[in-house]
LOLUMZA-798716 format. One record per residue: residue number from 1; residue in three letters; x, y, z of N, C-alpha, C, O, CB in turn. Coordinates in steps of 0.05 Angstrom, whole numbers, padded with zeros to 5 digits, m for minus. Glycine has a CB too. Layout:
// residues N
<pt NUM; "ALA"; <X; Y; Z>; <X; Y; Z>; <X; Y; Z>; <X; Y; Z>; <X; Y; Z>>
...
***
This chain:
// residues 98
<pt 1; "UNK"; <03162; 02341; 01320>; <03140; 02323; 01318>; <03139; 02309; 01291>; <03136; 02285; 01289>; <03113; 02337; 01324>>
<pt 2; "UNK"; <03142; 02325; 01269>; <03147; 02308; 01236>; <03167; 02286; 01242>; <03161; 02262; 01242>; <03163; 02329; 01207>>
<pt 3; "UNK"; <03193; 02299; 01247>; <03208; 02278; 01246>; <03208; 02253; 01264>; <03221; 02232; 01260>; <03228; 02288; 01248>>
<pt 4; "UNK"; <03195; 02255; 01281>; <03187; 02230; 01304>; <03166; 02211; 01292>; <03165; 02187; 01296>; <03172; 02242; 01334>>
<pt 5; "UNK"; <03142; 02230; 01270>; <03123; 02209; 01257>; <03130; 02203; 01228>; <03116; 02192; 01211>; <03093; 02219; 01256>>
<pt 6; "UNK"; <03153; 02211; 01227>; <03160; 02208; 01200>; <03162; 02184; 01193>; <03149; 02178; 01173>; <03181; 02220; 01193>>
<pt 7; "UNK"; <03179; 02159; 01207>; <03186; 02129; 01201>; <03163; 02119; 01205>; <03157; 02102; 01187>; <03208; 02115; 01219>>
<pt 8; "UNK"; <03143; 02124; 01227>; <03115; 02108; 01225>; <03101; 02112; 01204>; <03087; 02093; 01198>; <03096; 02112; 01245>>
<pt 9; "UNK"; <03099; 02135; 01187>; <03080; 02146; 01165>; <03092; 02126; 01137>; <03082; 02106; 01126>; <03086; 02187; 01161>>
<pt 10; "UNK"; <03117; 02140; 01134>; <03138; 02116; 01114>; <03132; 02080; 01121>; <03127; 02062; 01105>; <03179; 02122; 01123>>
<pt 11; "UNK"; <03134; 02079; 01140>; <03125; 02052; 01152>; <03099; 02035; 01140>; <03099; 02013; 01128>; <03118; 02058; 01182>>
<pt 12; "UNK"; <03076; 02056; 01150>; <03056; 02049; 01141>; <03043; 02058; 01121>; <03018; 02058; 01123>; <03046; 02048; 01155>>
<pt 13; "UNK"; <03057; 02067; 01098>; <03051; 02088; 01078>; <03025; 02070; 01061>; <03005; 02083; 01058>; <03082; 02098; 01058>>
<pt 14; "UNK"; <03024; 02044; 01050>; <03014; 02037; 01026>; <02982; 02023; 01050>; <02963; 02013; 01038>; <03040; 02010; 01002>>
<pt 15; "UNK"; <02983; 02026; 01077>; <02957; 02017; 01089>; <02941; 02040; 01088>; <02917; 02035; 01088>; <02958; 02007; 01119>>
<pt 16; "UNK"; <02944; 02053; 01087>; <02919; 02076; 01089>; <02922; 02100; 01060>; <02936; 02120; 01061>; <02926; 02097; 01126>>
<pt 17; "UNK"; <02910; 02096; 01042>; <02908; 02106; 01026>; <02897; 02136; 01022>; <02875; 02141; 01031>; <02900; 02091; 01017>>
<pt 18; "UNK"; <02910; 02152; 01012>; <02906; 02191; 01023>; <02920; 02191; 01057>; <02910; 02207; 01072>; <02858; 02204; 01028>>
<pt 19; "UNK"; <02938; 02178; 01065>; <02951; 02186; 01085>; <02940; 02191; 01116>; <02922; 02178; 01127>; <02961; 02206; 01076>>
<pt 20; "UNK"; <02955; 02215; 01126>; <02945; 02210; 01154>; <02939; 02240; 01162>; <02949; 02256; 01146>; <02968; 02193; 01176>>
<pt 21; "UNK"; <02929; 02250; 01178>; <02933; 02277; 01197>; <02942; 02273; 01228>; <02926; 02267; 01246>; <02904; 02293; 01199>>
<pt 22; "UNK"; <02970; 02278; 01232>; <02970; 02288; 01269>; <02962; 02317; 01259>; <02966; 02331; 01239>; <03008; 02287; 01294>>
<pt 23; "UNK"; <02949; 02319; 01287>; <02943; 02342; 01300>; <02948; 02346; 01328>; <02937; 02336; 01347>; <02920; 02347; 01295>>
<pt 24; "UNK"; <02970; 02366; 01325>; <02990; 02376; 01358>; <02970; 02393; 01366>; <02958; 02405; 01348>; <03026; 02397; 01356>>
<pt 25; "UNK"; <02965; 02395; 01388>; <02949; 02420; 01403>; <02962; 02425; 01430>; <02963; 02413; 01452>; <02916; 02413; 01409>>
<pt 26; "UNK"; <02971; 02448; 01419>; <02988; 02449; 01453>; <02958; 02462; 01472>; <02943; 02481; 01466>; <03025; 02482; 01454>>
<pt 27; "UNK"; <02957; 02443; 01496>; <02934; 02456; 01518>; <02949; 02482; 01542>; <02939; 02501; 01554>; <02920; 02422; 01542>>
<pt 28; "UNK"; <02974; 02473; 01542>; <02989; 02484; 01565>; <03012; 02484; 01561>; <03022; 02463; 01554>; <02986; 02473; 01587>>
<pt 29; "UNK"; <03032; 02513; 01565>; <03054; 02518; 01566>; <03065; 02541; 01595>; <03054; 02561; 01603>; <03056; 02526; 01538>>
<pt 30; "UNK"; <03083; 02532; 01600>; <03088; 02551; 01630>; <03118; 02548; 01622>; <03128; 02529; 01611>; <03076; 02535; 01667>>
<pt 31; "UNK"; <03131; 02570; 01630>; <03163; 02575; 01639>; <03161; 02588; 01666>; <03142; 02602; 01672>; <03183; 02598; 01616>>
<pt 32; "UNK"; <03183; 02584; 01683>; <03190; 02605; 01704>; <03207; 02602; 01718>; <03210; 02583; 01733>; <03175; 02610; 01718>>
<pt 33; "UNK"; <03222; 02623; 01716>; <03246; 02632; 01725>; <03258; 02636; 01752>; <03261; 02660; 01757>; <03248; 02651; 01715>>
<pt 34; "UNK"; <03264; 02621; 01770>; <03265; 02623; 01799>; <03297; 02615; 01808>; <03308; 02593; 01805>; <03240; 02602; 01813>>
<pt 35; "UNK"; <03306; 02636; 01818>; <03343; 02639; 01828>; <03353; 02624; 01807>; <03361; 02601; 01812>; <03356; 02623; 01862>>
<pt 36; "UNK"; <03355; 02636; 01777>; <03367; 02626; 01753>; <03369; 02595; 01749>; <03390; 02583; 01744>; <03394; 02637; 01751>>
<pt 37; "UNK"; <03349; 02586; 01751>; <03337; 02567; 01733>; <03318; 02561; 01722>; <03300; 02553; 01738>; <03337; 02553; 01736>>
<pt 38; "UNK"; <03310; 02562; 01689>; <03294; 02568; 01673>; <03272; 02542; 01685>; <03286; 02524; 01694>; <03308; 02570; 01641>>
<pt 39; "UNK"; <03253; 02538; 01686>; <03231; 02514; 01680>; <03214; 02514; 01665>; <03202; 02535; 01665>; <03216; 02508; 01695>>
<pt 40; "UNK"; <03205; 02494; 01647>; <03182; 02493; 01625>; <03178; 02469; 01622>; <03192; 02449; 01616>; <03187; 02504; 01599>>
<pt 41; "UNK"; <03147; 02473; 01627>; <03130; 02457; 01629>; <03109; 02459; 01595>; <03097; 02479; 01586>; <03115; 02465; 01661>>
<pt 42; "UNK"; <03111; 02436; 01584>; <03088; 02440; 01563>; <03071; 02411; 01562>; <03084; 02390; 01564>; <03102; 02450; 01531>>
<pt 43; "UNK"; <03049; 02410; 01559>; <03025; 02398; 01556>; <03016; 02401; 01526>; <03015; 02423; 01516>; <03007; 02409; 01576>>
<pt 44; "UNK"; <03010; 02372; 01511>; <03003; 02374; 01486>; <02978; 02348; 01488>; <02975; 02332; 01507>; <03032; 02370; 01465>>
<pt 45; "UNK"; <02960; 02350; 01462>; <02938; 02334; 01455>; <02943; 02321; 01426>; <02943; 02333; 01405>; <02913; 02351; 01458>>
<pt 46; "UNK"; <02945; 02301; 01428>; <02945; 02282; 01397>; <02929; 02273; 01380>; <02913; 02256; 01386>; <02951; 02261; 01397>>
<pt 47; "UNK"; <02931; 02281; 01363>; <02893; 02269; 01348>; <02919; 02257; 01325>; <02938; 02270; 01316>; <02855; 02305; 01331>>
<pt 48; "UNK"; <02911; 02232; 01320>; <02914; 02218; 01294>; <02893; 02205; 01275>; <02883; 02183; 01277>; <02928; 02199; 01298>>
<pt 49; "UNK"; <02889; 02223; 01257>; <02866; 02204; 01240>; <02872; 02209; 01207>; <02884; 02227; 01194>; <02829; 02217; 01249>>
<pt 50; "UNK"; <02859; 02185; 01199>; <02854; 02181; 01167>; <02851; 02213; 01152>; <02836; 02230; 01162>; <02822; 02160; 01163>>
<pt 51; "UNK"; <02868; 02219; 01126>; <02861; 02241; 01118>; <02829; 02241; 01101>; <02813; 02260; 01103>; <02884; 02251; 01103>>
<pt 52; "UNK"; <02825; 02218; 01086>; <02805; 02211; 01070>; <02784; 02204; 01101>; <02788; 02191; 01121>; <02816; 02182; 01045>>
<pt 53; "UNK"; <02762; 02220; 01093>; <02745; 02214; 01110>; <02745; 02227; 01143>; <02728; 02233; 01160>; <02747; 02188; 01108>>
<pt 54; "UNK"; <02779; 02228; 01139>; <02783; 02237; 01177>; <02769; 02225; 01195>; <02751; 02234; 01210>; <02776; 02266; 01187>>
<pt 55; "UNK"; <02784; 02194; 01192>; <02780; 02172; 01206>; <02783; 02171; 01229>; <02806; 02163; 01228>; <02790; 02157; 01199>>
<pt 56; "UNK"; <02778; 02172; 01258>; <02795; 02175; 01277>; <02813; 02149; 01286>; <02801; 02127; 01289>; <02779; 02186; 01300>>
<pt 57; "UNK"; <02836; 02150; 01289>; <02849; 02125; 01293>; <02863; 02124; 01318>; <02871; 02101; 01325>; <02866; 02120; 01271>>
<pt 58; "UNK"; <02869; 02154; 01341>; <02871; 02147; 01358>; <02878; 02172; 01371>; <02876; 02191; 01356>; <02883; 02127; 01359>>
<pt 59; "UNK"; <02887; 02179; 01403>; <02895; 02203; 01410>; <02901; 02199; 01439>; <02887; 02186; 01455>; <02875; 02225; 01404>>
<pt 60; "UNK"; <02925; 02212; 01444>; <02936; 02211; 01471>; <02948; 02248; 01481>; <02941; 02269; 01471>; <02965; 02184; 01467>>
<pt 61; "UNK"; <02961; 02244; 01497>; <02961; 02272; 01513>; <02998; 02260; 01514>; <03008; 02238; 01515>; <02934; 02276; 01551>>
<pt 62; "UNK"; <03013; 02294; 01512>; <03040; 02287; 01508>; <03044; 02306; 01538>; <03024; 02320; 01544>; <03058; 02297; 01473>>
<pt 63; "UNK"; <03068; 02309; 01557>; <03073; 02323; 01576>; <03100; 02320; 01577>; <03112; 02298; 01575>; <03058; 02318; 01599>>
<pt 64; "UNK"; <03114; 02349; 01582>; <03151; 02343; 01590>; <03151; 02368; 01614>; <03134; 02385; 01619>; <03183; 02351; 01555>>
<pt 65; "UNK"; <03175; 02362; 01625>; <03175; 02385; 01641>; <03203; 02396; 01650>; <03210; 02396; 01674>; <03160; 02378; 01665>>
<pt 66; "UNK"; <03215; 02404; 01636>; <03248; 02418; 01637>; <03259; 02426; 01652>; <03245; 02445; 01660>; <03256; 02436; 01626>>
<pt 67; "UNK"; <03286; 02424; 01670>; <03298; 02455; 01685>; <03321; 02450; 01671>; <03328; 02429; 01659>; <03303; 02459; 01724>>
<pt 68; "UNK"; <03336; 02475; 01674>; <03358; 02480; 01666>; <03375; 02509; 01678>; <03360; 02527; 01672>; <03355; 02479; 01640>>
<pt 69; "UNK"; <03392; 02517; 01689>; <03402; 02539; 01691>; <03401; 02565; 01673>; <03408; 02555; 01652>; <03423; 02533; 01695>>
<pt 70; "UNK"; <03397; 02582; 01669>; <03389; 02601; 01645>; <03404; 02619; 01650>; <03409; 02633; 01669>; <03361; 02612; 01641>>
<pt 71; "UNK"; <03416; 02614; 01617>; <03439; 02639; 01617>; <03428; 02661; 01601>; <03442; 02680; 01595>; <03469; 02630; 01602>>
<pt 72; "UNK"; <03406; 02659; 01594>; <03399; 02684; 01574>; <03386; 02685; 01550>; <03379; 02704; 01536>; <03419; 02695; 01566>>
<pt 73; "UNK"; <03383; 02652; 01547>; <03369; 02646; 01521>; <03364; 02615; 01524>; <03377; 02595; 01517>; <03390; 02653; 01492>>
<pt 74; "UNK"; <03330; 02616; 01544>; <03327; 02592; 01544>; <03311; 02568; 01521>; <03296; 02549; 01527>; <03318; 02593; 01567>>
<pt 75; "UNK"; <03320; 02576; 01498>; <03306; 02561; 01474>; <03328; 02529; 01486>; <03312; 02511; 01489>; <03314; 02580; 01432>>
<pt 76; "UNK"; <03349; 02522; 01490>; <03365; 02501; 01497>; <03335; 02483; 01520>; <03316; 02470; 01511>; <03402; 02516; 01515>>
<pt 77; "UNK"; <03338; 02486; 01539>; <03307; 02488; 01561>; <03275; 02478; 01535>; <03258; 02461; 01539>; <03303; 02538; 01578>>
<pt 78; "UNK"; <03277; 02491; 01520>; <03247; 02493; 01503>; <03255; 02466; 01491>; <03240; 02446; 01494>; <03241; 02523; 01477>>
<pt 79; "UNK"; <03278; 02466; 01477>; <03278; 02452; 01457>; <03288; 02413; 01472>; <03285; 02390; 01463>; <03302; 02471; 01433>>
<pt 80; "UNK"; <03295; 02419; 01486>; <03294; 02391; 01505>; <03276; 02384; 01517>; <03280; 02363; 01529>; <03309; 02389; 01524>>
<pt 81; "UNK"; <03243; 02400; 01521>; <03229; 02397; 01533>; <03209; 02392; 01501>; <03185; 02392; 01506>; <03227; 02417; 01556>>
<pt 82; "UNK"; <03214; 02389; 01478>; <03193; 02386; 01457>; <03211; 02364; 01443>; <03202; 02356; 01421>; <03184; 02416; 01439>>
<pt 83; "UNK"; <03234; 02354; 01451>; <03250; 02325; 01437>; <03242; 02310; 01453>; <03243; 02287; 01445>; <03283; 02322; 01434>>
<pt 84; "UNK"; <03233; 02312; 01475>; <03220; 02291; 01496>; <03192; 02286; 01492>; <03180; 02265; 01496>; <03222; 02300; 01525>>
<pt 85; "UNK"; <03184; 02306; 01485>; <03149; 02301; 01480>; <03161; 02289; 01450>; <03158; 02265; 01451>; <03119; 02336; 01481>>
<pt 86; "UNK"; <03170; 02295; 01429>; <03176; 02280; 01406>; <03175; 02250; 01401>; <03161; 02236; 01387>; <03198; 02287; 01400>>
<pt 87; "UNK"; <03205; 02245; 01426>; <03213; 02214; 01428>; <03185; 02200; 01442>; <03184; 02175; 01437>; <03243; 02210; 01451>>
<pt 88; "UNK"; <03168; 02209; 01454>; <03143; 02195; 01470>; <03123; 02195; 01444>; <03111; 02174; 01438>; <03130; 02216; 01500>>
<pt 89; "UNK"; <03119; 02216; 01431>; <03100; 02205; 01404>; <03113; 02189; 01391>; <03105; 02167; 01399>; <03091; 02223; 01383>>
<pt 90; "UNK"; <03129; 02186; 01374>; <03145; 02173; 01357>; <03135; 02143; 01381>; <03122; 02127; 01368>; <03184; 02189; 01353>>
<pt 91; "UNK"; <03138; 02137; 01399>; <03128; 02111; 01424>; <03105; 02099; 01417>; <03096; 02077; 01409>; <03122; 02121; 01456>>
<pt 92; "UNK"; <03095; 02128; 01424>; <03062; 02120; 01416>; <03051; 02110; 01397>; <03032; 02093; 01398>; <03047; 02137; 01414>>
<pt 93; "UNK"; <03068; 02122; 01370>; <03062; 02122; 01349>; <03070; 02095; 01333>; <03063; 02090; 01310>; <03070; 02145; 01341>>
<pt 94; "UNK"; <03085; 02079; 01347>; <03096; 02058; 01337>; <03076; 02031; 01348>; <03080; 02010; 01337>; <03126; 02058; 01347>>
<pt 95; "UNK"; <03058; 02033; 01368>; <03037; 02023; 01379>; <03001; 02026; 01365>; <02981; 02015; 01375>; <03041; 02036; 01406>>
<pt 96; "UNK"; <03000; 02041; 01344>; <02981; 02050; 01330>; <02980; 02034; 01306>; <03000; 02029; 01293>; <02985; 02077; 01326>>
<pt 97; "UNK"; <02961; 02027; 01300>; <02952; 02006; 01279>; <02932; 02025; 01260>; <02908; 02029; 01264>; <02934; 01976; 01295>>
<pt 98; "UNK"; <02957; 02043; 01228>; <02934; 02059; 01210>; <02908; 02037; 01205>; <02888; 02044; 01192>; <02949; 02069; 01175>>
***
């Protein structure tokens, strides 16, 4: 998630003076394992606001939902299912006016 808001923050660094806060809230996370293939499902909440003051400037809801075959270590599954919710903020985030 840093690195997805990272170019918007640099972007818009000198408009908003004292910077910014995301705040990730994961609401929902599920895996499950059915005739060896891993699934995960995660659900997240976005709060972006002003750090000075904690301005609210905007907030959306992130969702991915993974399968993959599981060999034994499904972080591969996790971690493709949180570069997708990434690439969709980094979206969002480019649509946001600090």
């Amino acid at each position: 998630m840093e690195a997805a808001a990272g170019p918007w923050a640099e972007g818009h660094r000198a408009r908003r003076p004292g910077g910014w806060q995301l705040l990730v809230e994961l609401t929902r996370a599920e895996a499950t394992l059915d005739a060896g293939r891993l699934t995960v499902e995660i659900e997240t909440r976005v709060t972006l606001r002003g750090t000075i003051g904690q301005v609210h400037l905007g907030q959306t809801h992130g969702y991915c939902k993974t399968a993959d075959t599981f060999t034994g270590d499904g972080s591969l599954v996790v971690t493709a299912c949180l570069e997708r919710l990434s690439r969709d903020l980094g979206g969002w985030l480019a649509g946001q006016s600090p």
